[in-house]
LOTORLUM-981282 format. One record per residue: residue in one letter; x, y, z of N, C-alpha, C in turn. Coordinates in steps of 0.02 Angstrom, whole numbers, plus 50000, padded with zeros to 5 digits. Layout:
AXYZXYZXYZ;...
***
This chain:
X468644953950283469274951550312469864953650268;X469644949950194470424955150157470634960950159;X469754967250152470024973750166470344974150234;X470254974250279470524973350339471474972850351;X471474965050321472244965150312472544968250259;X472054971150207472334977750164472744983750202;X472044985250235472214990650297472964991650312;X472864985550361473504985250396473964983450354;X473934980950298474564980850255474734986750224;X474374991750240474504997150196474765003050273;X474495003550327474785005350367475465004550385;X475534997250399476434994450391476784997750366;X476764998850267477085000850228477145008450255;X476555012450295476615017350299477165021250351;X477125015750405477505017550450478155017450464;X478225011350383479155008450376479295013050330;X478795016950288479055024250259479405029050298;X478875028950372479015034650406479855031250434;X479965027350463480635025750511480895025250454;X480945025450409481705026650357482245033150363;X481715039650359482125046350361482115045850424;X481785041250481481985045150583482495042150576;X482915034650539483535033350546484045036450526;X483845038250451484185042150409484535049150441;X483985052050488484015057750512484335057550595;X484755052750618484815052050669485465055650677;X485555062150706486215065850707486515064150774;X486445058850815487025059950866487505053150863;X488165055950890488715050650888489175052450922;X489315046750964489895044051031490565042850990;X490995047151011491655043351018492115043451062;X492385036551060492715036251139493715036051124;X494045039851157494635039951145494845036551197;X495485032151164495485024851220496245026751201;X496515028751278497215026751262497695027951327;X498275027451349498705028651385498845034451419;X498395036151475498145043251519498615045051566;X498905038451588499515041651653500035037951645;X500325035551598500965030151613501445032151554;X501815026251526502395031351467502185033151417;X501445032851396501255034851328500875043251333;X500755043651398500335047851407500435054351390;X500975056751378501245063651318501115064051267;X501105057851222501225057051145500585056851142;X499935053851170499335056551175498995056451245;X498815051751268498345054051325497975060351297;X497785065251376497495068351380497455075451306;X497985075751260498195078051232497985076251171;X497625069751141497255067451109496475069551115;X496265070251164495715069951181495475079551158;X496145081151166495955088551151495895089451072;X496435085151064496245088650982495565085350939;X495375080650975494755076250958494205081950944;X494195084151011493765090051032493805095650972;X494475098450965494375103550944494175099950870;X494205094450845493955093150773493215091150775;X492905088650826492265089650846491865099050822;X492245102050845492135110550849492315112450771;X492665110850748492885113550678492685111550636;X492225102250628491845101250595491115105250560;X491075110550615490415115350583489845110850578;X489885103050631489195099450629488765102150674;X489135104050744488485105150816488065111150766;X488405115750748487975121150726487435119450653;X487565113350645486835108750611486565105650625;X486375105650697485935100950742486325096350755;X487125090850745487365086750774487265087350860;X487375079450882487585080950930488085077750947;X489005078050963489465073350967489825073551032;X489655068551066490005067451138490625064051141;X491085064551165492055064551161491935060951255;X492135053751215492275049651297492985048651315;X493235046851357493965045851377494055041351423;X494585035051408494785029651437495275028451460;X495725026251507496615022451507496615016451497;X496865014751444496865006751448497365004451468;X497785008551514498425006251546499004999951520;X498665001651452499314994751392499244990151422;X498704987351440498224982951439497784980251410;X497924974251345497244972951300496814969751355;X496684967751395496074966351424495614973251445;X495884975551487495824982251513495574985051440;X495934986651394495504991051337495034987851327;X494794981251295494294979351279493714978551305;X493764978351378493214978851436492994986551439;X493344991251421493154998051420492814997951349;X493204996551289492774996851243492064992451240;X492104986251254491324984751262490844987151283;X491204988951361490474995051407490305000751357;X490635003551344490625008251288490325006051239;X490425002451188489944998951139489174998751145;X489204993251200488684990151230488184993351280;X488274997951315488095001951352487945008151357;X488645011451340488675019451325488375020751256;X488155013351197488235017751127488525021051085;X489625019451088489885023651067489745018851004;X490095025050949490305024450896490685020450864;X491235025550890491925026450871492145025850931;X492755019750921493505021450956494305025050918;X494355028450948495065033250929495565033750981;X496065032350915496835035150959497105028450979;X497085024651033497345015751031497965014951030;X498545018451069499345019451065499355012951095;X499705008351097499875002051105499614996951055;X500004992751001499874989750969499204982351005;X499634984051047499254974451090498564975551105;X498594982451135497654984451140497434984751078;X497744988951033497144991250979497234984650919;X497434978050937497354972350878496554970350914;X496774968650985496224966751013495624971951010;X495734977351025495114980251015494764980750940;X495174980650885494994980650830494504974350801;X494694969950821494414961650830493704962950855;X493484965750911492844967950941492334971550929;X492894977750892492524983250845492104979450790;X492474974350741492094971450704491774965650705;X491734963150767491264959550803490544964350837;X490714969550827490274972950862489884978150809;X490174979050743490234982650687490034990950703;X490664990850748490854998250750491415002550708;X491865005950738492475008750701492875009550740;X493415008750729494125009350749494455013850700;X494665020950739494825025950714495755025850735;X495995022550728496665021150754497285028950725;X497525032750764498285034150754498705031750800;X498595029550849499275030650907499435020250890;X499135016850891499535009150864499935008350809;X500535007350809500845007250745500984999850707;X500624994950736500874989150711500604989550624;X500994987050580500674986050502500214980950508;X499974977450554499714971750545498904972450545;X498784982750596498154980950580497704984650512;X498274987250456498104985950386498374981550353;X498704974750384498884968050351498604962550359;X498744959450386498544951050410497864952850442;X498014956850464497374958250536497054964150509;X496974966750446496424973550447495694969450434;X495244973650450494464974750472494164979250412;X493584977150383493194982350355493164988150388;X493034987450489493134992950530493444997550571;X494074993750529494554997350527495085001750509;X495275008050521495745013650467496085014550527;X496835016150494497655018850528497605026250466;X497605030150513497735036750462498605040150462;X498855039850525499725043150538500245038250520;X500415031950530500955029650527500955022050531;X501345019450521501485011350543502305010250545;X502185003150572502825001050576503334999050496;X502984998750456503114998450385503705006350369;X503205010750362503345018850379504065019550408;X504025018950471504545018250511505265014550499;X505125010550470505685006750445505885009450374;X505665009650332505675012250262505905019750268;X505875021450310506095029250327506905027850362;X506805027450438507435026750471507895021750459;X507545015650448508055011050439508175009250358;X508105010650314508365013150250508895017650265;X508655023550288509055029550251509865029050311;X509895025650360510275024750416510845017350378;X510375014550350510855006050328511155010150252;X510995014250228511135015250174511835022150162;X511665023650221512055029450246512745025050290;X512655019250272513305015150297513255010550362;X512705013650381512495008250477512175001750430;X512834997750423512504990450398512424987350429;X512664986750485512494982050565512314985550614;X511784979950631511034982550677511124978850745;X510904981450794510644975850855510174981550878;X509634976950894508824979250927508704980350990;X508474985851021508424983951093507484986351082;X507144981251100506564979951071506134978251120;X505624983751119504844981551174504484975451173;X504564970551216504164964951202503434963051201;X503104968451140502464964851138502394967051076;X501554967251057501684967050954501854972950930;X501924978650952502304981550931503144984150909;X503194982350963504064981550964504294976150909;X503914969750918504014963250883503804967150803;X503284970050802503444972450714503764976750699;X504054981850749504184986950713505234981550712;X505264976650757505944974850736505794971350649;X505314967950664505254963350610505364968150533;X504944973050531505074978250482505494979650468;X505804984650508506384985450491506994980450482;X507144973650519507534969650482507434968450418;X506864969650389506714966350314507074971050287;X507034977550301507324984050247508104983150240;X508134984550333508984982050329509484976750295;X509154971250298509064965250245509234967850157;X508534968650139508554970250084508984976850070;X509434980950107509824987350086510414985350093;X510774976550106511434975350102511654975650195;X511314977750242511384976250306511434970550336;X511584970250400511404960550436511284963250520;X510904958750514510424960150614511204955250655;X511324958350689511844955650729511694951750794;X510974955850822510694951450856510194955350899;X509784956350950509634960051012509284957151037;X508914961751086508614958351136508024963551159;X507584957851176506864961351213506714963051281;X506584967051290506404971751378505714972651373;X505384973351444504814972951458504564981451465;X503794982151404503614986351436503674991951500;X503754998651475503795002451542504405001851588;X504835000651562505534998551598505875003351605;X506245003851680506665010151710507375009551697;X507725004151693508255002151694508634997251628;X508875000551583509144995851525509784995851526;X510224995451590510994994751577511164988751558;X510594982651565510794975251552510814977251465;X510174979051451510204977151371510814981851335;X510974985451372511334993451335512144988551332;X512284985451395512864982451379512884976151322;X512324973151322512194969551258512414971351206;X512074977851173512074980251118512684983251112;X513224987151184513934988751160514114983451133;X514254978451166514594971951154514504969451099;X513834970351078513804967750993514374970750925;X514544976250951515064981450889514654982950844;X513824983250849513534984250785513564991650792;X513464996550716513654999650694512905002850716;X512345000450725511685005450733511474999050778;X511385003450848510735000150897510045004450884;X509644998950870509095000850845508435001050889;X508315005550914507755004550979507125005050950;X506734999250956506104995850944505634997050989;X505675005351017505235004051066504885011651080;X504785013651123504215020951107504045024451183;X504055030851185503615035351232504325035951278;X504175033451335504495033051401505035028051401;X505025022651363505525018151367506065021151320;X505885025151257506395028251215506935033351253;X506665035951283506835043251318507325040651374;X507005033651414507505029551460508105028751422;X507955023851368508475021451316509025026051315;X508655030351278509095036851250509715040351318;X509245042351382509625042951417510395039451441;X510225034651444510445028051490511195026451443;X510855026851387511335026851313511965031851311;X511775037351334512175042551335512695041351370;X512375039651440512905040151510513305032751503;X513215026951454513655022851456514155022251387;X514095029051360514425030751306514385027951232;X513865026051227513565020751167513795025251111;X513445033651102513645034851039514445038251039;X514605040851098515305041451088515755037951084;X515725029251098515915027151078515865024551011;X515755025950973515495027750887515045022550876;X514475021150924513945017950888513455021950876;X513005023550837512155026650809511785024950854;X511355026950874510605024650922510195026250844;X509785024650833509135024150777508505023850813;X508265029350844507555029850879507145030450812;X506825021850811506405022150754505725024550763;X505645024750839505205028250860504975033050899;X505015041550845505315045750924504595052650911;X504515055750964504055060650956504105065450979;X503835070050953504235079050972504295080151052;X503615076551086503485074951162504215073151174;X504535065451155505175063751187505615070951180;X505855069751123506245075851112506505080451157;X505705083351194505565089251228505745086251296;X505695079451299505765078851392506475078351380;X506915074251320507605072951331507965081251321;X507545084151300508225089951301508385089651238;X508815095351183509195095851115509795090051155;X510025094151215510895091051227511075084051216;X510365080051226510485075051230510125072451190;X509655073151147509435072451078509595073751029;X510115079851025510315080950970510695073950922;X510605074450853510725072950804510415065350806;X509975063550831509435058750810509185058050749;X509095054350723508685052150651508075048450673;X507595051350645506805046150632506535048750588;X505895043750593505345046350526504875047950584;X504475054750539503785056150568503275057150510;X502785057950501502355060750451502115068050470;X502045070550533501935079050528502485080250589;X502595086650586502985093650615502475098550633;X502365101350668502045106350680502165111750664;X503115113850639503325117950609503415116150526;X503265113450496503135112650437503095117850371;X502385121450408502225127250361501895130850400;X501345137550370500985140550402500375138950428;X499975134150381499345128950426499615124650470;X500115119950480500385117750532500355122350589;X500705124750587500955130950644500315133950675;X499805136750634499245141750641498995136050683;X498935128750673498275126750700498715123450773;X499395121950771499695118450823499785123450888;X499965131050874499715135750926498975136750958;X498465133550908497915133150936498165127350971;X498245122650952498065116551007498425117951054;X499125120351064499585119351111499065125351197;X498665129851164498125132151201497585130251235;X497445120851185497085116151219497485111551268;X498055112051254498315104951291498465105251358;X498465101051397498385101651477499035102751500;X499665103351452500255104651495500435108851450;X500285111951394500385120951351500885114951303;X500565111251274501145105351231501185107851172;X501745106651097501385103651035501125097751024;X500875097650975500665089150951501145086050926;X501105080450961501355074050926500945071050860;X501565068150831501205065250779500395061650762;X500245057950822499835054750830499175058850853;X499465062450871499005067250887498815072750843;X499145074550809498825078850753498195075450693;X498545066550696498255060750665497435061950697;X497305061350754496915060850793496235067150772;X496575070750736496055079250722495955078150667;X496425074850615496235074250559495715069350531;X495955062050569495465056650570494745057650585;X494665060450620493995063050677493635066650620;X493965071350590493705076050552493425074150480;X493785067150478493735063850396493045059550421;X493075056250483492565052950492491945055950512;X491985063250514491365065950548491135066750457;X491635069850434491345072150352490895066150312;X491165060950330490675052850322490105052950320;X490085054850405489495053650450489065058850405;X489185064750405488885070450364488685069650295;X489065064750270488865061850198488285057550184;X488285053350250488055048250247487135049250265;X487145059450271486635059950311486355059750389;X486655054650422486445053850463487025047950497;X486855046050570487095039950570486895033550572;X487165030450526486755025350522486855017150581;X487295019050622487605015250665487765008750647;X488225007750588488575002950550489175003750537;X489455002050581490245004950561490675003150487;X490534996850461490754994650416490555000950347;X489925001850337489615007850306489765014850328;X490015015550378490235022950384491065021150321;X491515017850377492195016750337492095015750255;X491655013450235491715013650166491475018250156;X491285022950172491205030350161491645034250172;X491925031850206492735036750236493185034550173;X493215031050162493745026950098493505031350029;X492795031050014492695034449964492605040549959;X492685046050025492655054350013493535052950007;X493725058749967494495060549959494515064950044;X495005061750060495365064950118495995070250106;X495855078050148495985082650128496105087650184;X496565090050223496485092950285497125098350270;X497095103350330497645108150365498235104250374;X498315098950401498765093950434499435090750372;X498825086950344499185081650304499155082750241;X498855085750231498535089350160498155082950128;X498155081750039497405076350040498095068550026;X497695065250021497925059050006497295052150019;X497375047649980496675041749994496875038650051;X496075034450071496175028850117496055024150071;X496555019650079496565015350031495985008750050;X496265005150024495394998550023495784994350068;X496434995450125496614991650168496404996450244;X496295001750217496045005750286496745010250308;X497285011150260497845013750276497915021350238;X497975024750261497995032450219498465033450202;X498545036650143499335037050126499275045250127;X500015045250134500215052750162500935052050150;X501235055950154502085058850138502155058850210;X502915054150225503355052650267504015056950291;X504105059450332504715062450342505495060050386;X505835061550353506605058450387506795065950419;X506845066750474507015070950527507505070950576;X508055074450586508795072650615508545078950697;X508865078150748508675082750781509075087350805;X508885095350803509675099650796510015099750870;X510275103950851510795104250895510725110550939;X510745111251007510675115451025510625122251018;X511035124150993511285132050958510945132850908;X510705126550855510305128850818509465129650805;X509355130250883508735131350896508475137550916;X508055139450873507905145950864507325148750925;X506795143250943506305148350971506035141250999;X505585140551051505335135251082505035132151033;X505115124851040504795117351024505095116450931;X505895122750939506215123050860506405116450868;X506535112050855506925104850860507015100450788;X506865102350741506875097150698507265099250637;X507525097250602507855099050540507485093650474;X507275096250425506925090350385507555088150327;X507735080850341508275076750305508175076050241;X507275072950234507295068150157506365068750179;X506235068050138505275068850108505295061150083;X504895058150118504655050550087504095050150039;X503995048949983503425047949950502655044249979;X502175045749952501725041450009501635035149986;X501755032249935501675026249907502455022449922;X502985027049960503465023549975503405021450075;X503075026150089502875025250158502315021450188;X502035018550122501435012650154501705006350109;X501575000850127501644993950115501254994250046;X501524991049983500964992349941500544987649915;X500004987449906499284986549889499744976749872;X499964977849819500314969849784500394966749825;X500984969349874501234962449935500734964249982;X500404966349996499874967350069499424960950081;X499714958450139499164951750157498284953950180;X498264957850175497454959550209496934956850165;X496794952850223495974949250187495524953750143;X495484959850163495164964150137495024964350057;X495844961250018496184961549955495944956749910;X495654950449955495694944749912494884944349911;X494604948449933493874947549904493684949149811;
***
């Protein structure tokens, strides 16, 4: 009888030998890009995300080592319910991975919440709230392009300091809009400025002559639009034709993307101020790889910021996965693998992910030219001021993320 359960005790051991390297050795992995496919976000990534996903899928040099990586695609129509019901099926069903990309702050808090309920990854560029490397970051979670921190520390610094000491907000009402005002009042604040006052508009909105007369009426010196994609481009328009900056007030698109840019026209973009973290005209790896993509993209585009985010991220997290051997379908353990390879690309060049899940990278202050001085298609940008990367992320000291106090 003892030899017996020898036996089989020794078989056991043999077979939990064997399933160690079939896990170890498990090369395939889902990721699903969740984001805004037909409505105002859908330039800055949508379908345009999904490409450069792809092409960092392809440039990783994994399929041609037996990987196998499947690229899913969602609308979460800026809808956190709607995203999270896609991400679950996906989770739960499909077996993804990874979620990427998440342009709307309100989806990707919620989806982030699920991810690590579910201990997957949340590969975030397109959400800019700071909150989900603050209050709200996740072991399974990383922001690699930008935040609302970024954004403010860039435009609304270098704009309050440059003399726009009075602000009024015309501000998207949900968590994004709400941080990226909140942010930037703190800077404006702290640079000798004062919030004069504004006001919040709903998502996806066609019509802002109510708030636009608000913000004349205020006399503030910078209306500060808190808001992104399709509603900026409204803004911006709408702004024009009721004479906002000719009548000598600033617009401060704290949030603007080469996409807007391109739908508003130089004529009517010109001399804008924002922060971005990449250009596609930058340098010669910029350029080299953004003519490739603009060959992937479904309307012959450049990349948006978030979207270049999107090739790089992908690419840092496949190098993980590749580190890690295999996948081990733990998201928490991939990301701390992502945190500890140095991140290093064409794009952004290297910089860490820090232990809040936030990458630091060099920030740019960008004015937009002027017609005449545009040289050749998608020329639009003039570079103002280079942000440091430890000046463009929130730092480590004041950062509320649970992550910190372990």
């Amino acid at each position: 009888m003892r030899t017996t359960i020898t036996r089989h005790t020794a078989v056991l051991i043999a077979l939990a030998g064997l399933a160690t390297p079939a896990v170890a050795q498990d090369k395939t992995v889902k990721i699903g890009v969740l984001n805004d496919m037909s409505s105002l976000y859908a330039d800055i990534g949508g379908p345009n995300s999904v490409a450069a996903i792809k092409m960092a899928v392809q440039d990783s040099g994994m399929l041609s080592k037996g990987w196998k990586i499947d690229v899913l695609s969602g609308d979460h129509q800026n809808k956190p319910d709607v995203g999270v019901n896609i991400a679950r099926q996906w989770i739960d069903a499909d077996k993804v991975d990874a979620i990427a990309d998440t342009p709307n702050s309100g989806v990707a808090l919620a989806v982030s919440n699920l991810v690590k309920e579910k201990n997957a990854v949340l590969l975030n560029s397109g959400a800019a709230t700071a909150d989900l490397t603050g209050k709200a970051c996740t072991p399974n979670t990383v922001s690699f392009t930008y935040d609302t921190y970024m954004l403010a520390n860039g435009t609304g610094k270098a704009l309050t300091k440059a003399g726009g000491d009075t602000w009024f907000f015309l501000t998207a009402d949900y968590a994004f809009g709400h941080a990226l005002e909140r942010d930037t009042t703190a800077v404006v604040t702290a640079n000798g400025g004062k919030v004069l006052g504004g006001v919040k508009h709903p998502i996806n909105t066609s019509d802002f002559s109510s708030f636009l007369l608000q913000a004349q009426a205020s006399k503030a010196k910078v209306v500060g639009l808190a808001n992104a994609g399709g509603d900026t481009t409204n803004s911006i328009k709408q702004a024009s034709e009721f004479g906002i900056v000719s009548g000598g007030q600033k617009l401060a698109a704290l949030l603007l993307f080469i996409t807007d840019v391109h739908s508003l026209g130089l004529k009517t973009a010109q001399g804008l101020s924002f922060t971005e973290s990449f250009y596609w005209d930058m340098n010669d790896q910029t350029r080299a790889w953004s003519k490739r993509f603009a060959k992937e993209s479904p309307k012959g585009m450049m990349p948006s910021m978030t979207v270049a985010g999107n090739y790089a991220m992908v690419l840092h997290y496949l190098k993980a996965m590749e580190a890690l051997g295999g996948n081990p379908h733990d998201g928490a353990k991939v990301v701390a693998k992502m945190k500890e390879l140095p991140t290093d690309d064409l794009l952004f060049g290297k910089g860490p992910l820090r232990a809040d899940g936030r990458r630091l990278i060099p920030a740019y202050l960008f004015e937009v030219k002027k017609p005449e001085e545009s040289k050749y298609p998608w020329d639009y940008y003039k570079l103002v001021a280079t942000i440091a990367p430890d000046d463009a992320a929130k730092p480590l000291e004041s950062s509320d993320c649970p992550l910190l106090k372990k």
